[in-house]
C-alpha positions as CSV (number, residue, x, y, z in Angstrom):
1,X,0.0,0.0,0.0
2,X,1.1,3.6,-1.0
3,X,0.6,6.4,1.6
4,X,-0.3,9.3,-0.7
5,X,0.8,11.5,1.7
6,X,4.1,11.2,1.5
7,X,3.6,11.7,-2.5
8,X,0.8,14.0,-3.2
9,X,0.3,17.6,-1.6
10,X,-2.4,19.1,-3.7
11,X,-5.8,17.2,-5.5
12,X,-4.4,18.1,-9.2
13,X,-1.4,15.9,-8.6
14,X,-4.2,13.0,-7.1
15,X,-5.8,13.7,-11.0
16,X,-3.0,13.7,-12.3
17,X,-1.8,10.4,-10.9
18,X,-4.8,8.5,-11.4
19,X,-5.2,9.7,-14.9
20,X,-2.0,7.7,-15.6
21,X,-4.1,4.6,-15.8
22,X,-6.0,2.7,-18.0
23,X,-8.5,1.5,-15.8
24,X,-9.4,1.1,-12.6
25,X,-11.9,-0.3,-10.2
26,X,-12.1,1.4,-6.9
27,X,-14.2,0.9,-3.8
28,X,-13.4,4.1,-2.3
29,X,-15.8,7.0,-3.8
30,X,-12.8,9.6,-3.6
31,X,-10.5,7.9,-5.5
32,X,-12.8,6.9,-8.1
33,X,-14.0,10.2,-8.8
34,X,-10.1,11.2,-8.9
35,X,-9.5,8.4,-11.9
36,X,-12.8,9.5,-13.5
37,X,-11.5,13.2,-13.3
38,X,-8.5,11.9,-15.1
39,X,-10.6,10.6,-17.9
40,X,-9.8,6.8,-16.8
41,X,-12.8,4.1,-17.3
42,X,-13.9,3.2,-13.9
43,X,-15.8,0.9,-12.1
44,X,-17.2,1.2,-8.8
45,X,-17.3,-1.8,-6.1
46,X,-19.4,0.7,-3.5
47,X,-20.4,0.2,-0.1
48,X,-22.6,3.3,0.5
49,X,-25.1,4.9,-1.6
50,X,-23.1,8.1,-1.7
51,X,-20.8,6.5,-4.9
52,X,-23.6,5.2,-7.1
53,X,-25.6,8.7,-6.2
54,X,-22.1,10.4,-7.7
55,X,-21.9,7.9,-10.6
56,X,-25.9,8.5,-11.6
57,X,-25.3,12.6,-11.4
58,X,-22.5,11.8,-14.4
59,X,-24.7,9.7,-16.0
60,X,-21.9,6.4,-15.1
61,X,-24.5,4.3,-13.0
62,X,-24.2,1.7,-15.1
63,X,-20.3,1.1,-13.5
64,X,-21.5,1.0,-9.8
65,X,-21.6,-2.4,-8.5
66,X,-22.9,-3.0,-4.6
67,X,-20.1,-4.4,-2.5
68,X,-22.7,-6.5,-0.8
69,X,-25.2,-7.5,-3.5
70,X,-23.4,-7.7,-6.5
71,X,-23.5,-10.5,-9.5
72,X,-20.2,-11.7,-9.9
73,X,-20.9,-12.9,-13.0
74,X,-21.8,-9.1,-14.3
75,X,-18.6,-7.0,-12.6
76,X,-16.8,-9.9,-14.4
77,X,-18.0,-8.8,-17.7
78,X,-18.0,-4.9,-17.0
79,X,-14.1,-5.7,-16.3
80,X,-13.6,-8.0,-19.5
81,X,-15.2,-5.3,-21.9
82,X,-13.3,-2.4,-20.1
83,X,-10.3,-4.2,-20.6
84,X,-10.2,-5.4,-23.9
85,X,-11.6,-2.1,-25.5
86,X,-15.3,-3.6,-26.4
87,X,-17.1,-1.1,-24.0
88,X,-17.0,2.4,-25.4
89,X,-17.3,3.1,-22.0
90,X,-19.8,6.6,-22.9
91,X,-16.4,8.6,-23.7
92,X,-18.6,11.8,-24.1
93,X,-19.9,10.8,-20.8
94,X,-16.6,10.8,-19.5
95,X,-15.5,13.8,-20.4
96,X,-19.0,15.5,-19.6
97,X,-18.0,13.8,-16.0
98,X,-14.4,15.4,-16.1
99,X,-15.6,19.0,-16.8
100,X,-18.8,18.7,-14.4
101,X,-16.4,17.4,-11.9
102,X,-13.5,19.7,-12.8
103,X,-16.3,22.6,-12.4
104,X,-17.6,21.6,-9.0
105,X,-13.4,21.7,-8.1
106,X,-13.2,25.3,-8.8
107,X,-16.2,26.3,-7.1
108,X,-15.4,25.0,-4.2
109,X,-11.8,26.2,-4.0
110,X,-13.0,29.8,-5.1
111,X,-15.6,29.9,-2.1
């Protein structure tokens, strides 16, 4: 395990990191709206409603898997087609995601 604070000072640089990826699968909401800022396919293994509520405001609800209810069977085929290129994985959606979240960023560091 990495202890990001030793490596990361400021929430650009977490972007910045995570948008070095190709994918990822998260079960911490935070860091997967950090890889989704960095424009990286994402799915979410979530255990409270807060992460699929984020993931349905940028239209990605269809990546949020419930930790404790979830069909293996499906996270196993969200990961195959994220991996191997089939899922366009809504690209404008994405980015839409990226500015909406870049947005709500600089709001909240301007107040």
């Amino acid at each position: 395990m990495i202890d990001l604070k030793k490596h990361v000072n400021y929430p650009e640089q977490l972007v910045d990191m995570y948008g070095k990826m190709n994918r990822f699968i998260g079960s911490r909401m935070h860091s997967t709206i950090f890889s989704l800022a960095g424009g990286v396919p994402t799915i979410a293994l979530s255990y409270q409603p807060k992460t699929l509520g984020t993931f349905k405001r940028l239209g990605l609800e269809e990546f949020v898997y419930d930790i404790e209810h979830f069909n293996k069977e499906e996270v196993l085929e969200s990961i195959s087609q994220i991996i191997d290129d089939n899922l366009d994985y809504k690209m404008d959606t994405l980015k839409s995601a990226q500015n909406q979240i870049e947005n709500e960023v600089k709001k909240i560091l301007s107040s």
